[in-house]
C-alpha atoms as an extended CHARMM CRD file, in Angstrom:
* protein
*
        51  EXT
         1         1  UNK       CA              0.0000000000        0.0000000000        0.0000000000  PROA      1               0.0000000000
         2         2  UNK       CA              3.1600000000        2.2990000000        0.3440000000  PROA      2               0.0000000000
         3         3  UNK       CA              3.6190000000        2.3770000000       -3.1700000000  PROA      3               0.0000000000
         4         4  UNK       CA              0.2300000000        3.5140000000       -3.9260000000  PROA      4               0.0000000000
         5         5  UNK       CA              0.7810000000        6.1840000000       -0.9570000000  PROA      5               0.0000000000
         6         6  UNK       CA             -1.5550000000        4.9400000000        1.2360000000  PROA      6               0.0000000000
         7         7  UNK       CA             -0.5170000000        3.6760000000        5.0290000000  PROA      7               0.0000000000
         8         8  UNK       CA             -1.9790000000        4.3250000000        8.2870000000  PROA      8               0.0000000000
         9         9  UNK       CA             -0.5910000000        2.6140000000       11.0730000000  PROA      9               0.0000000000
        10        10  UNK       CA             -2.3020000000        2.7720000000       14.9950000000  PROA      10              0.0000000000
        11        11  UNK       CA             -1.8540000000        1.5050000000       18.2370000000  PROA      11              0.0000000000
        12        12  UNK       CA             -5.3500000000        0.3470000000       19.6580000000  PROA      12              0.0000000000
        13        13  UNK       CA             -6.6790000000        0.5100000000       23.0610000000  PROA      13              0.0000000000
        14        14  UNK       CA             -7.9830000000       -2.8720000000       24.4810000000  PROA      14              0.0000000000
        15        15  UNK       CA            -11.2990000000       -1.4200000000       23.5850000000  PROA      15              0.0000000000
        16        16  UNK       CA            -11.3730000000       -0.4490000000       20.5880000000  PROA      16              0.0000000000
        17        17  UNK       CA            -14.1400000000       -2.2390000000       18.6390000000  PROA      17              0.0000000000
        18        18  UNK       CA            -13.2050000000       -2.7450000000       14.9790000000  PROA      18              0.0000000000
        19        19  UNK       CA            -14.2720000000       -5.6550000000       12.0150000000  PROA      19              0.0000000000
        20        20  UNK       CA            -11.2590000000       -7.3250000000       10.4350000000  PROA      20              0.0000000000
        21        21  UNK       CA            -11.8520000000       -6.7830000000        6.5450000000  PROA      21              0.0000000000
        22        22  UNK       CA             -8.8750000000       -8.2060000000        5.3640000000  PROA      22              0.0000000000
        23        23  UNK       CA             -5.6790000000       -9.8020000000        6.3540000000  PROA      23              0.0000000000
        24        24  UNK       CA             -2.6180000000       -9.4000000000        4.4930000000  PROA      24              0.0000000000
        25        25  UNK       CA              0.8220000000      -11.7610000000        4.7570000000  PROA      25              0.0000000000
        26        26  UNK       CA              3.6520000000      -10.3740000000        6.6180000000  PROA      26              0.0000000000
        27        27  UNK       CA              7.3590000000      -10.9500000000        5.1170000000  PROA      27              0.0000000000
        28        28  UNK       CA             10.1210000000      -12.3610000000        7.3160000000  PROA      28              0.0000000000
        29        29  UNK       CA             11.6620000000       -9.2180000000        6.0320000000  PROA      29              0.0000000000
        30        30  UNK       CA              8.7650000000       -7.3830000000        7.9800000000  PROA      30              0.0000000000
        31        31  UNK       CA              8.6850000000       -9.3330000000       11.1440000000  PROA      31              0.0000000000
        32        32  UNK       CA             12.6870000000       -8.4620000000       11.6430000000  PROA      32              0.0000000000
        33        33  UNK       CA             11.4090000000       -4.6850000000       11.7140000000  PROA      33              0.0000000000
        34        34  UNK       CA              8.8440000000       -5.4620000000       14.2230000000  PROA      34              0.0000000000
        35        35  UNK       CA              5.6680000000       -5.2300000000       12.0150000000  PROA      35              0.0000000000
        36        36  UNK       CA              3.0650000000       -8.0510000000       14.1700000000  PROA      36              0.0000000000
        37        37  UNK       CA              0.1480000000       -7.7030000000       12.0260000000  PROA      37              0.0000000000
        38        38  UNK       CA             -0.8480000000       -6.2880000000        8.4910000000  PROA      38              0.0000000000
        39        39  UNK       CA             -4.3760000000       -5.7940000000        8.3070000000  PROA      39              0.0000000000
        40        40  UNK       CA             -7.1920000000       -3.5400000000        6.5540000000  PROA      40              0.0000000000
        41        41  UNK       CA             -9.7760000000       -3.3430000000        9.4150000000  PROA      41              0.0000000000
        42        42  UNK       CA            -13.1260000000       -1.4110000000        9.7850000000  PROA      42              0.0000000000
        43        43  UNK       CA            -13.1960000000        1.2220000000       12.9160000000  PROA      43              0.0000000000
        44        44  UNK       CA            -16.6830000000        1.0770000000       15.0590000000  PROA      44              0.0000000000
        45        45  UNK       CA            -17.6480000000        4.4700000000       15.5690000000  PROA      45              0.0000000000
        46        46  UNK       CA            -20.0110000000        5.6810000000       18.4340000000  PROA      46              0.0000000000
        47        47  UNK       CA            -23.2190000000        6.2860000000       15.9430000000  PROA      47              0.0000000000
        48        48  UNK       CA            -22.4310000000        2.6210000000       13.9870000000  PROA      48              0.0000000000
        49        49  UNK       CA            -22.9680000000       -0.3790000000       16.4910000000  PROA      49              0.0000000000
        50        50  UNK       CA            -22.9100000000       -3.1760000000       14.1570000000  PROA      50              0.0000000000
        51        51  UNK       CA            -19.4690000000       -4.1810000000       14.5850000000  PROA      51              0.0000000000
């Protein structure tokens, strides 16, 4: 997605409420730099409850 310009990276509180979409493979490469997970999620927000 870096290519493309696109990349957003957080650090979630243990109550955040979110759908996994998508999950994406993570290089060995990656995992040597620290990266645990590589995922395109969907983010509950207060006024959407379904997730």
């Amino acid at each position: 997605m870096t290519d493309e310009g696109k990349y957003f990276v957080t650090r979630s509180k243990d109550n955040m409420k979110y759908e996994v979409l998508e999950v994406y493979t993570i290089s060995e490469d990656e995992k040597h730099k620290g990266i645990i997970k590589d995922q395109r999620i969907k983010v509950q927000y207060k006024e959407d409850k379904k997730c």
